[in-house]
C-alpha positions as CSV (number, residue, x, y, z in Angstrom):
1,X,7.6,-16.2,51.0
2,X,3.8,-16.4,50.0
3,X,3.8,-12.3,49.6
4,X,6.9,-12.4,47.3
5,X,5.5,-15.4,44.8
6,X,2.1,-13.4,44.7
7,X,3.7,-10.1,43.8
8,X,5.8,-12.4,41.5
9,X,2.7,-14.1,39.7
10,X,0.7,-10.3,39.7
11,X,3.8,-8.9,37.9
12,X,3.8,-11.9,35.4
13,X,0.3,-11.2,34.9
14,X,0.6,-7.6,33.9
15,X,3.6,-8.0,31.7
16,X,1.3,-10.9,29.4
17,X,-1.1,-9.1,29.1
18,X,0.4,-5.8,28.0
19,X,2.0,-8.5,25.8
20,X,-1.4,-9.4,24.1
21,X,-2.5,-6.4,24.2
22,X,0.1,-5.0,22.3
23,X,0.9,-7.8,19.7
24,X,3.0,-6.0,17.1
25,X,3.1,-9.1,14.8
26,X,-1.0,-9.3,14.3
27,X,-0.6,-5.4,14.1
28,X,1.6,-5.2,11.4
29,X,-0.1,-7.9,9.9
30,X,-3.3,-5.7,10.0
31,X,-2.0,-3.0,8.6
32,X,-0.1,-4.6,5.6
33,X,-3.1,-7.4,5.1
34,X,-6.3,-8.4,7.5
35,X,-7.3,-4.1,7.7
36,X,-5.3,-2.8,4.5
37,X,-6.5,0.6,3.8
38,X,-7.4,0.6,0.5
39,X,-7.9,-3.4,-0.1
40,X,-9.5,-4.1,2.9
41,X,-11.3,-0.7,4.3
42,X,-11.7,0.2,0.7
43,X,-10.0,4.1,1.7
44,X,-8.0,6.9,0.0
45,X,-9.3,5.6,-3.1
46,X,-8.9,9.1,-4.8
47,X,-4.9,9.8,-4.8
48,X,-4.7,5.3,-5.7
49,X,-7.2,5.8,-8.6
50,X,-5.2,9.1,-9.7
51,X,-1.5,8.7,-9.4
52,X,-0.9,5.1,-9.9
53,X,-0.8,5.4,-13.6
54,X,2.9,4.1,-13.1
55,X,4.0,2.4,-10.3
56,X,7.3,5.0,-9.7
57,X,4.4,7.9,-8.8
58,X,2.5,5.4,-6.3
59,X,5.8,4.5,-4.4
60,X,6.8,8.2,-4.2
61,X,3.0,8.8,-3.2
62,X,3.5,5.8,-0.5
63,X,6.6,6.7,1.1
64,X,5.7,10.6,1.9
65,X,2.4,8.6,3.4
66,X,3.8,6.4,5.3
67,X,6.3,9.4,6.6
68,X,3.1,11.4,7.6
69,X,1.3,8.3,9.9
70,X,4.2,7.5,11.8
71,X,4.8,11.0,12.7
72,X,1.5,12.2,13.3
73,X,0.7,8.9,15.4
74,X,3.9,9.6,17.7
75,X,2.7,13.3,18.3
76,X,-1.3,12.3,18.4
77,X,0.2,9.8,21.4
78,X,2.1,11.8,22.9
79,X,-0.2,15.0,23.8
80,X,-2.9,12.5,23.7
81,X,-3.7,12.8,28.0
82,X,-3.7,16.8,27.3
83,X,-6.6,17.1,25.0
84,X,-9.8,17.1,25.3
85,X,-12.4,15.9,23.5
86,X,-13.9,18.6,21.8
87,X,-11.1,19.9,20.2
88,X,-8.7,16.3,19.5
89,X,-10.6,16.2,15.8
90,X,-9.2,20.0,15.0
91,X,-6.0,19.4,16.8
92,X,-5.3,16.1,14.9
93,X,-6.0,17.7,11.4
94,X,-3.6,20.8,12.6
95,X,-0.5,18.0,12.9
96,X,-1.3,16.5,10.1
97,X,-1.5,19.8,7.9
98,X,1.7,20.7,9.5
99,X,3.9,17.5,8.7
100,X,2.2,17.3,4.9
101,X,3.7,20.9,4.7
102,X,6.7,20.1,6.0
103,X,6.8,17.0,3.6
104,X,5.7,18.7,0.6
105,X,8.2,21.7,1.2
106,X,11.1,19.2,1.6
107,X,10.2,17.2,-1.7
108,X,9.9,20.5,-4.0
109,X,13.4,21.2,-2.3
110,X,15.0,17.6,-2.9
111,X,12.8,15.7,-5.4
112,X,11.7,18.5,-7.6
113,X,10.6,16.2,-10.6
114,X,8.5,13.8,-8.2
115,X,6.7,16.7,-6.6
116,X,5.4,17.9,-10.1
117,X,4.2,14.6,-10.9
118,X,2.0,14.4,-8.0
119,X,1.4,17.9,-8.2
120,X,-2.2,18.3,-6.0
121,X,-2.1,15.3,-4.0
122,X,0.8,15.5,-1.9
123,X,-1.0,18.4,-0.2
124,X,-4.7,16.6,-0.1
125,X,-3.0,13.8,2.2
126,X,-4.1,16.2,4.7
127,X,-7.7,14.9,3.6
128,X,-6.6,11.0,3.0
129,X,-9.3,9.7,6.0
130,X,-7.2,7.1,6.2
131,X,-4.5,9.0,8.6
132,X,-7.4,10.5,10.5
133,X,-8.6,7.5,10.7
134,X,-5.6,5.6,12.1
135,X,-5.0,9.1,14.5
136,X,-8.3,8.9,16.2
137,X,-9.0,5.0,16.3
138,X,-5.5,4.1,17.2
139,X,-2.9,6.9,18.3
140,X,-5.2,8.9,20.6
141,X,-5.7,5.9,22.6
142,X,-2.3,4.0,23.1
143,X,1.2,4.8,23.9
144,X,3.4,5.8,21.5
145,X,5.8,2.8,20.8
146,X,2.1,1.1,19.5
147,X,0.9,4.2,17.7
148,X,4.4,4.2,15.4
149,X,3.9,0.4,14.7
150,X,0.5,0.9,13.5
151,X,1.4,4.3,12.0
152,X,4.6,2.4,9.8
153,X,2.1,-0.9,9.1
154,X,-0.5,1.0,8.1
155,X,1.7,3.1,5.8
156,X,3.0,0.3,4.2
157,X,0.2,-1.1,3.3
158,X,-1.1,1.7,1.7
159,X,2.4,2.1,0.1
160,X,1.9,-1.8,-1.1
161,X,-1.8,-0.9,-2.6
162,X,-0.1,1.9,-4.7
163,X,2.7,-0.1,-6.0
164,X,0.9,-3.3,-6.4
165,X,-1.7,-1.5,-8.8
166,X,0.9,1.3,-10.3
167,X,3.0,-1.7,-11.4
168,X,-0.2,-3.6,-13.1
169,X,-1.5,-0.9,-14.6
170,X,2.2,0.4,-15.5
171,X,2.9,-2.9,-17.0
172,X,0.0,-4.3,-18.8
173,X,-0.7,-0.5,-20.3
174,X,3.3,0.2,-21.3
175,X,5.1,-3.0,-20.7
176,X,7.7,-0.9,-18.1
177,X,8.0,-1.0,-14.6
178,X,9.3,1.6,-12.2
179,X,9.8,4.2,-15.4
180,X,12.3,7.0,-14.6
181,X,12.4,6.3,-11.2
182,X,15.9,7.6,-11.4
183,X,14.4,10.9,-12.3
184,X,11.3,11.2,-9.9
185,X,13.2,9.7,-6.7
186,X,17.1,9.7,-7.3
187,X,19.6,8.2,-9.0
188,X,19.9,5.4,-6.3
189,X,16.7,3.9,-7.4
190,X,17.8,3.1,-11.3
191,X,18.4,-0.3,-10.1
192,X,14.3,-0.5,-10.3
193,X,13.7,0.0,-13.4
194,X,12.9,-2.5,-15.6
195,X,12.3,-2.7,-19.2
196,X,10.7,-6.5,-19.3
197,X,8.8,-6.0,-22.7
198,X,10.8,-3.7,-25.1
199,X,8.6,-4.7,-28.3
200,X,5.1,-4.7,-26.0
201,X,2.9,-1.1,-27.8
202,X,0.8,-1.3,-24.4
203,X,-2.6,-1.0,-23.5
204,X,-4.0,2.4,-23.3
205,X,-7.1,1.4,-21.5
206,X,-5.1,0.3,-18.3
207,X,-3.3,3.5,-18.3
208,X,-6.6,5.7,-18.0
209,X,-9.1,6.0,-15.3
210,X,-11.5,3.5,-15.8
211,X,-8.8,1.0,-16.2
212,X,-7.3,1.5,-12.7
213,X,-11.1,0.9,-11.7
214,X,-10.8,-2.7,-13.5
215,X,-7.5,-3.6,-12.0
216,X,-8.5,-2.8,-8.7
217,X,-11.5,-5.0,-9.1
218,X,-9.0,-7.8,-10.2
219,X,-6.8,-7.2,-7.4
220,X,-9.3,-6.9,-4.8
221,X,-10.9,-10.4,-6.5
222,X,-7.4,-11.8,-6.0
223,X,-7.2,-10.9,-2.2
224,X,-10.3,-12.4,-1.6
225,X,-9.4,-15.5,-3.3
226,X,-6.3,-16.2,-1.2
227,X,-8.5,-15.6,1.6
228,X,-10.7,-18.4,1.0
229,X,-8.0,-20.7,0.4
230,X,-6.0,-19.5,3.4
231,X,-8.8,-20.5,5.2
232,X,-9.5,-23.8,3.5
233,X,-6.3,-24.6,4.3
234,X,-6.5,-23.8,8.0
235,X,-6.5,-26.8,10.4
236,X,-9.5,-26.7,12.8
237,X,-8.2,-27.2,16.1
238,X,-9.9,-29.8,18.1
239,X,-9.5,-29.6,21.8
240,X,-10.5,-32.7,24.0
241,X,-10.3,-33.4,27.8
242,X,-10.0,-37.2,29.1
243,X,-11.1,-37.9,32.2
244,X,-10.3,-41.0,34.2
């Protein structure tokens, strides 16, 4: 009876903590706010800064992103025990390469209009360090259930950094939101659009460069604003022990 509750309690045990080890609320929760790729680890800052003049581009941007982490994290996992060391860096940025291809060839076939648009970058997520990143600090070291969690959270927070600051820049500098998305991504997404200030002439200075510099400032300013207060508002928990 003693052997059976041990083997009982050791089993209990094991299962809490692969539990907390593998916690895929806080991991999601990392991935779309505490370790945000661009808001929080301040990457990929090139294809943000350069396609999210409109917030349709940065969604499209997001989504073939977000595609490429969750696939490349399954396949980094799952080979993961066969590679070794010296060659994982190479091998991850061959999967990677391959899937962007894949992704690139399949939106020149089906979204024609979108891959124009983003033109140069859909092939430079190859480069985004931000997939390397999640490959070599996350995949190649847990199983693959984990590595598509992170993969997808981390993708959709990068996918949330590109809308968030498309659709500020798209409408403070035009006074739209989601413009053609019916074109770019399909007629199913003309619900999106949105048209909130017909009479608004814009601001050109949000539109360019430098301007999606200044809004990420603000944004970024914002973050770290609710942050405090989060935190203000965070209960300390006091624990106390009586003794009689």
């Amino acid at each position: 009876m003693s052997c059976t509750s041990t083997a009982t309690t050791i089993e209990e045990t094991q299962q809490n903590t692969t539990k907390e080890k593998y916690n895929y609320k806080q991991i999601i929760k990392n991935g779309l706010w505490d370790n945000n790729v661009v808001f929080t680890q301040m990457l990929a800052l090139c294809p943000l800064l350069a396609v999210t003049s409109g917030a349709t581009n940065g969604l499209g941007l997001g989504l073939i992103s977000t595609a490429v982490m969750v696939l490349s994290g399954l396949m980094i996992s799952l080979i993961r025990d066969f590679l070794s060391p010296q060659v994982r860096i190479p091998i991850f940025i061959l999967i990677i390469a391959s899937l962007v291809t894949i992704a690139d060839l399949m939106m020149n076939a089906w979204l024609h209009e979108l891959h124009k648009v983003l033109g140069l970058f859909i092939p430079l997520i190859v480069t985004n360090c931000a997939i390397l990143g999640r490959a070599e600090s996350y995949a190649a070291k847990n199983p693959w259930l984990p590595a598509i969690v992170d993969g997808l959270a981390a993708g959709l927070g990068f996918t949330l950094a590109l809308v968030v600051l498309g659709g500020c820049r798209e409408l403070i500098g035009s006074g739209t939101l989601f413009a053609n998305a019916s074109l770019l991504l399909g007629d199913s997404f003309s619900m999106i659009e949105l048209d909130p200030m017909p009479q608004y002439k814009g601001l050109l200075l949000v539109i360019l460069p430098s301007g999606g510099f200044i809004m990420l400032g603000f944004i970024l300013a914002l973050k770290r604003l609710i942050e405090l207060i989060r935190d203000e508002k965070t209960p300390e928990v006091i624990f106390s022990c009586k003794v009689d």
